[in-house]
C-alpha positions in Angstrom: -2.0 31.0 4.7 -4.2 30.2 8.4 -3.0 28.4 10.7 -4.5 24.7 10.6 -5.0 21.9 12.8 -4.4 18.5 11.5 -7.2 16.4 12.5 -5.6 13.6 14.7 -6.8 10.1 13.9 -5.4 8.9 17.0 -4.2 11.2 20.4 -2.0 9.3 22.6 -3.9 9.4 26.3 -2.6 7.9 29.3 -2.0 4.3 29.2 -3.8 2.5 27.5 -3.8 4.2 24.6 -7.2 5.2 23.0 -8.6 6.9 19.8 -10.1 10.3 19.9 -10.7 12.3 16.6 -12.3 14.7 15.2 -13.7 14.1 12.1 -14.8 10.7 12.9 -16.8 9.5 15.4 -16.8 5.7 14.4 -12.9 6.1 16.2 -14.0 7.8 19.2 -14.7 5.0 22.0 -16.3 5.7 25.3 -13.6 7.1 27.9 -13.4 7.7 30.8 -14.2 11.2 32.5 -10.9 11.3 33.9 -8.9 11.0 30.9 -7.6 14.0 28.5 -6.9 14.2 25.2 -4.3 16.5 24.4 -4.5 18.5 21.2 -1.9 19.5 19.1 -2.3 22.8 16.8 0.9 22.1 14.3 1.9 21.9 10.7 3.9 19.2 9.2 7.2 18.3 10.9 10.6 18.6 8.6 12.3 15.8 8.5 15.8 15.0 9.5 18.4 12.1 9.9 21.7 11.5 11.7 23.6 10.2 8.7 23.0 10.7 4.7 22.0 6.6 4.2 19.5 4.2 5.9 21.7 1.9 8.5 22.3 -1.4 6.7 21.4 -3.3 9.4 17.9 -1.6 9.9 16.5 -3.8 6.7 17.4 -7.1 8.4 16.0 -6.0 11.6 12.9 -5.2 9.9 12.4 -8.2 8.6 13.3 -11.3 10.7 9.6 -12.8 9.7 11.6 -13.8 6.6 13.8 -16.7 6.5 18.0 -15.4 5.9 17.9 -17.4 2.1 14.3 -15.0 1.3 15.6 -12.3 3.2 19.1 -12.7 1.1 16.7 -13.4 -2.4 14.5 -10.1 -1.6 17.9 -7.6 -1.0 19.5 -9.1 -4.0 16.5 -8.9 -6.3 16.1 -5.3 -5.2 19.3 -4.0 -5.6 19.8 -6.0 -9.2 16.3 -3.9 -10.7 17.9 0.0 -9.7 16.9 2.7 -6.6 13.0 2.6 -7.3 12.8 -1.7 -6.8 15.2 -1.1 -4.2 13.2 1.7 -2.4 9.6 0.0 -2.8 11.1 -3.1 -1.5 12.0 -2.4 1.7 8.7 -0.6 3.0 8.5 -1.4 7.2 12.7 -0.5 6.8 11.4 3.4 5.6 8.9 3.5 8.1 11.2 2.2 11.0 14.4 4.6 9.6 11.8 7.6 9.9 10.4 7.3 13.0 14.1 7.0 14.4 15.0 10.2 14.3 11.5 12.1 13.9 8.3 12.7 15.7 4.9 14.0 14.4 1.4 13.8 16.1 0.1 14.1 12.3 -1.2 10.6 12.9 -4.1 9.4 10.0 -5.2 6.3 8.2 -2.0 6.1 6.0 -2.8 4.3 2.6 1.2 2.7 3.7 2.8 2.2 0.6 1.8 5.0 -2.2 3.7 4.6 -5.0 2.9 4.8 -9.1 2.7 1.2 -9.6 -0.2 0.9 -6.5 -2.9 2.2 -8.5 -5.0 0.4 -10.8 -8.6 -0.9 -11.4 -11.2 -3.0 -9.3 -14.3 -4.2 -10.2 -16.6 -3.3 -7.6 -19.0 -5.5 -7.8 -19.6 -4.5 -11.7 -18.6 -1.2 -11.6 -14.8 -0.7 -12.4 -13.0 2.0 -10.3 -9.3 3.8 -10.5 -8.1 3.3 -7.0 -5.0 3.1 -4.9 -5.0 -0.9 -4.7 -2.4 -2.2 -2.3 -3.7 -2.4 1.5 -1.0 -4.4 2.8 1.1 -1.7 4.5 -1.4 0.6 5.4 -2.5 1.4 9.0 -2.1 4.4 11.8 1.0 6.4 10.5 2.1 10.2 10.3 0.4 11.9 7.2 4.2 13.1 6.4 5.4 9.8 6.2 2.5 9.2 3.8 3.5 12.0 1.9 6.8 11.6 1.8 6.4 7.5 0.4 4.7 8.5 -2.7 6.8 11.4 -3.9 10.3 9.4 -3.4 9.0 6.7 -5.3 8.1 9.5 -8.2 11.4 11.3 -7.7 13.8 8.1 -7.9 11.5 6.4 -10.7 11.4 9.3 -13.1 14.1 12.2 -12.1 12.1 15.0 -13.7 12.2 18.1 -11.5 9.4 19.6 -13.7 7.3 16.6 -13.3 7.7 16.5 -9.5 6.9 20.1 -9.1 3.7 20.2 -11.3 2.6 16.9 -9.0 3.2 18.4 -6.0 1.5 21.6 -7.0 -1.4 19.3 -8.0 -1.4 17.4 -4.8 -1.0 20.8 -2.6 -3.8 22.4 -4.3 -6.0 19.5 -3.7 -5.1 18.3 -0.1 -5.6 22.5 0.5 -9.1 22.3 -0.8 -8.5 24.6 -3.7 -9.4 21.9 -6.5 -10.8 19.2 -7.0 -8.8 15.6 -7.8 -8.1 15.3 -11.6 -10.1 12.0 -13.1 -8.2 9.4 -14.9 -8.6 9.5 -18.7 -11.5 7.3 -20.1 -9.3 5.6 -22.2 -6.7 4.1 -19.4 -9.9 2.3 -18.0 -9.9 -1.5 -18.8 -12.7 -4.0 -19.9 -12.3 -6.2 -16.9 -14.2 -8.9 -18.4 -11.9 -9.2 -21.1 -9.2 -9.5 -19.1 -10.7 -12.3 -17.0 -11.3 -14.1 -20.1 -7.6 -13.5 -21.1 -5.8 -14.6 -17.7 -7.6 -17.5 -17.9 -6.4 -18.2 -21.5 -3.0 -17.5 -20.7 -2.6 -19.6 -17.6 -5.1 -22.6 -17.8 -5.9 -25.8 -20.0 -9.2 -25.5 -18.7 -9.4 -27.1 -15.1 -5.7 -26.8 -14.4 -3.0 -24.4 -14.4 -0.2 -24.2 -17.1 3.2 -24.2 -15.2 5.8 -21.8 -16.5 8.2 -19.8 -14.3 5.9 -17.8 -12.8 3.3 -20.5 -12.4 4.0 -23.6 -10.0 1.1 -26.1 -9.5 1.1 -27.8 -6.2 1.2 -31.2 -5.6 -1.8 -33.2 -5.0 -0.8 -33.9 -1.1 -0.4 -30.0 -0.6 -3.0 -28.6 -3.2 -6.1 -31.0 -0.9 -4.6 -29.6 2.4 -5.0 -26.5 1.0 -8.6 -26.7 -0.4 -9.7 -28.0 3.1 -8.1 -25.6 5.0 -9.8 -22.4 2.3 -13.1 -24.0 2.6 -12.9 -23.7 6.4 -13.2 -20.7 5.7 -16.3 -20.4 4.3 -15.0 -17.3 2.5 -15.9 -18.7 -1.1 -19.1 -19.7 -0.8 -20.6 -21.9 -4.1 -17.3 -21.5 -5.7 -15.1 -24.2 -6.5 -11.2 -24.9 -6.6 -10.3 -26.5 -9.6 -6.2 -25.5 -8.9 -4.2 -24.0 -7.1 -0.4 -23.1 -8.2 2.5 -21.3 -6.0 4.0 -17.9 -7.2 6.8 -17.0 -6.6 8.1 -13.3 -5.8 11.2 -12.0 -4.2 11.2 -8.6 -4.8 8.5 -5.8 -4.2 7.2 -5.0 -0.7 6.1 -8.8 -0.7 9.0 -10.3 -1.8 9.8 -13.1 0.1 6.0 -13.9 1.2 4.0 -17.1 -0.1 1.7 -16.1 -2.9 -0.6 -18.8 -4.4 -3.1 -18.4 -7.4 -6.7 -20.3 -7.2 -8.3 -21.5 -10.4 -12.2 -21.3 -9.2 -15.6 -22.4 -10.8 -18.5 -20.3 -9.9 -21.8 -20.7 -11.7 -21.5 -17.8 -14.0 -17.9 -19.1 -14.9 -14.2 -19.4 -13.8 -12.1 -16.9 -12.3 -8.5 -16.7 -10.8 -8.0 -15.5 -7.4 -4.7 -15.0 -5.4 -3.7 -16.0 -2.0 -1.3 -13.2 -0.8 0.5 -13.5 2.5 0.3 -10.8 4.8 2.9 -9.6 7.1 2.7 -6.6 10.1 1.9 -3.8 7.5 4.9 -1.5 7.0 3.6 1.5 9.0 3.7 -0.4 12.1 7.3 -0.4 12.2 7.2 2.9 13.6 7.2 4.2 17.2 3.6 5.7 17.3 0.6 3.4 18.6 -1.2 0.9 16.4 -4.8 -0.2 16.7 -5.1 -3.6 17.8 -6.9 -4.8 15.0 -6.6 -8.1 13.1 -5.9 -8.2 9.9 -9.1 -8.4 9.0 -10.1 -5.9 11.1 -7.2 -3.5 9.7 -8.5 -4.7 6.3 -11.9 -3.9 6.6 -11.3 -0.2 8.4 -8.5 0.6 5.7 -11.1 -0.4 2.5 -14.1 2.0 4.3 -12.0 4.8 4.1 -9.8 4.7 1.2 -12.7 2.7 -1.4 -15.9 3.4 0.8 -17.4 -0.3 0.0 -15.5 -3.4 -1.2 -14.8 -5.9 -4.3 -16.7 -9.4 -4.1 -13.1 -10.9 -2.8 -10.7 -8.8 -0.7 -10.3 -10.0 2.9 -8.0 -11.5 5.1 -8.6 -15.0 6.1 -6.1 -17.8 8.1 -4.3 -20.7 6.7 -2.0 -22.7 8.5 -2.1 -20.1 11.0 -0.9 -17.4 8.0 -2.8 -14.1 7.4 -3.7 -14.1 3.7 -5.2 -11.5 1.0 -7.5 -12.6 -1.0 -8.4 -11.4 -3.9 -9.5 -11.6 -7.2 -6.6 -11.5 -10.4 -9.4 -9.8 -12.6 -8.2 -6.5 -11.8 -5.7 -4.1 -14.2 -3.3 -1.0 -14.5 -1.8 0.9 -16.5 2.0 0.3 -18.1 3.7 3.0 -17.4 6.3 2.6 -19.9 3.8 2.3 -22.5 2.9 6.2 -22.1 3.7 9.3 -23.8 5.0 11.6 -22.0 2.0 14.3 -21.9 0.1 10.9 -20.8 2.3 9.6 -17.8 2.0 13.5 -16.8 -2.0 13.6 -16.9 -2.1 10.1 -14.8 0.9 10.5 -12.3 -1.4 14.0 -11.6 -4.3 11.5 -11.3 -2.6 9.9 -8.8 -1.1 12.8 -7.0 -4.8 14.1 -7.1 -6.3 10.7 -5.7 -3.8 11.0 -2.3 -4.6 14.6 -1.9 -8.1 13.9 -1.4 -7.9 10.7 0.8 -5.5 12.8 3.0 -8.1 15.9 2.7 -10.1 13.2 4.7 -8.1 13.9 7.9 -6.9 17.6 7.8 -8.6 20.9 8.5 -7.7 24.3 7.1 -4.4 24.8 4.6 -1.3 23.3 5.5 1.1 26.5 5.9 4.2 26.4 3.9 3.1 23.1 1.7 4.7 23.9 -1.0 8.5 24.4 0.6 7.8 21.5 2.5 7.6 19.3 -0.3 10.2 20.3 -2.3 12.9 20.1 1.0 11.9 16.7 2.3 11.2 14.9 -1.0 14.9 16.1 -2.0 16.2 14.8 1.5 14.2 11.6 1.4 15.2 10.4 -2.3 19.2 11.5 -2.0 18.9 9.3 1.3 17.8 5.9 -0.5 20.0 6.6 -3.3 23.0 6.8 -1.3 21.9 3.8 0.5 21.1 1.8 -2.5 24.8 3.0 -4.0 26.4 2.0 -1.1 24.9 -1.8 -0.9 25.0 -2.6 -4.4 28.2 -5.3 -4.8 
């Protein structure tokens, strides 16, 4: 194979830090003449750590925006649900652990948090789309790191050599230009109506929601504070909050944030949205420059590039000084459990496919050696979370 040049997203120049890239020009500000950007001709960086498990005192340090009791509620709920829960639950702690003992100027757009169970359906404004559907970590990151997040997630969920090497086969041929991404089959793809129609029946009476476990109405006091502070706003236009409930969630990248479901009226019918707290995304733990965008800013950068346009509701908006998602609950996915195994094949390649061509986005040429890469640094990468979820679980 050439030699390639990975297209930076982001050179480091003398301080302050600005963007300069190459495929791109929307990230290329005006600079000054007496600044250079320094390019780097390279391949992707092995990886390598100091010890075989993550520090245990790296995922408290990671993240002191939660409280000790969530914090303590988010560890134990990830090591009670196995190495893949424990792994996705604990996303700025991978990002931090990598960047403490490895270096690459392979900086991109990372989608943040690739995994099998971030990829699903989104009605774009009628037209439903398989996409990778969790923005919430992503931001300025190496592409290895990017890599690296999805394929440990495969390897500790499914431990099937076979599989993992027919994926990363898929995703080298793809990323490599030599294929195009495989499409998801027709008959994974949701009627989107049906399931708004069927949330709603599930979890309201009508104007209200039906509490249940999952499902925690607010009080009247809190639920009015709430409504005034959303229609600041302005964000929902002519719709109208009939409800609001809390859910709760400690484990999963988000565990341990406030989540909150809206029942709405528009006038061609009700919907559920969702309030999601948003934290520093997870590649920002690392020791490479971010942007210094809001979240709204990251939000709408990150949704140009990975969906090229946006649902009716995904955007970050303030309450109670709090960065929240929102978004609409009339989305979908697909159960993984519920698949044969020639069909978990066909969409994990799907998948596999889908990240190959979003990275495609920001590399030139072949990356040499691909292949051996892969199969080295995913091993390395899911022995080190297994180790470290063996040696924390009481």
């Amino acid at each position: 194979m050439k030699k390639l040049t990975l297209s930076l997203l982001i050179f480091f120049l003398v301080s302050p830090p600005l963007f300069a890239q190459v495929t791109k020009s929307e990230f290329t500000p005006p600079a000054p003449s007496t600044r250079k950007v320094q390019s780097t001709e390279t391949s992707l960086v092995n990886i390598a750590f100091k010890d075989t498990s993550v520090p245990p005192a790296l995922f408290s340090d990671t993240y002191k925006h939660l409280s000790p009791s969530a914090f303590e509620q988010k560890m134990k709920g990830a090591l009670a649900e196995g190495p893949l829960m424990f792994f996705r639950s604990f996303v700025n702690t991978y990002y931090s652990d990598l960047a403490k003992t490895n270096d690459s100027p392979n900086l991109i757009l990372c989608l943040g948090d690739a995994h099998p169970e971030n990829f699903g359906f989104i009605d774009f404004k009628g037209e439903t789309r398989f996409v990778f559907n969790d923005l919430d970590d992503s931001g300025v990151c190496p592409i290895e790191y990017d890599i690296l997040r999805y394929f440990t997630a495969v390897a500790l969920a499914f431990n099937d050599k076979k599989l993992l090497e027919d994926l990363s086969k898929e995703y080298l041929q793809v990323v490599n230009g030599q294929k195009d991404p495989l499409p998801v089959a027709k008959s994974h793809f949701p009627n989107l109506e049906k399931k708004r129609k069927k949330n709603l029946e599930k979890n309201t009476n009508g104007k209200n929601f039906l509490p249940s476990d999952e499902l925690i109405p607010l009080s009247p006091q809190l639920k009015k504070g709430f409504i005034l502070e959303i229609s600041k706003t302005g964000v929902l236009g002519a719709y109208e909050i009939l409800d609001i409930a809390e859910v709760p969630r400690e484990t999963g990248g988000s565990g341990g944030l406030r989540r909150y479901w809206l029942l709405v009226q528009a006038p061609e019918g009700q919907d559920i949205l969702e309030l999601k707290e948003l934290s520093r995304p997870g590649v920002s733990y690392g020791s490479w420059q971010q942007p210094s965008w809001t979240q709204s800013q990251r939000l709408e950068k990150v949704k140009k590039y990975t969906w090229n346009d946006s649902p009716i509701f995904y955007h970050a908006i303030q309450i109670q000084n709090r960065d929240f998602l929102i978004r609409s609950r009339t989305k979908d996915s697909v159960s993984l459990s519920k698949l044969s195994s020639s069909e978990l094949k066909a969409y994990l390649l799907a998948q596999s496919g889908w990240i190959a061509s979003y990275h495609r986005t920001f590399v030139k040429g072949e990356i040499p050696n691909l292949g051996q890469w892969l199969e080295q640094n995913i091993a390395l990468v899911k022995s080190r979370y297994a180790n470290t979820f063996k040696s924390l679980k009481p």
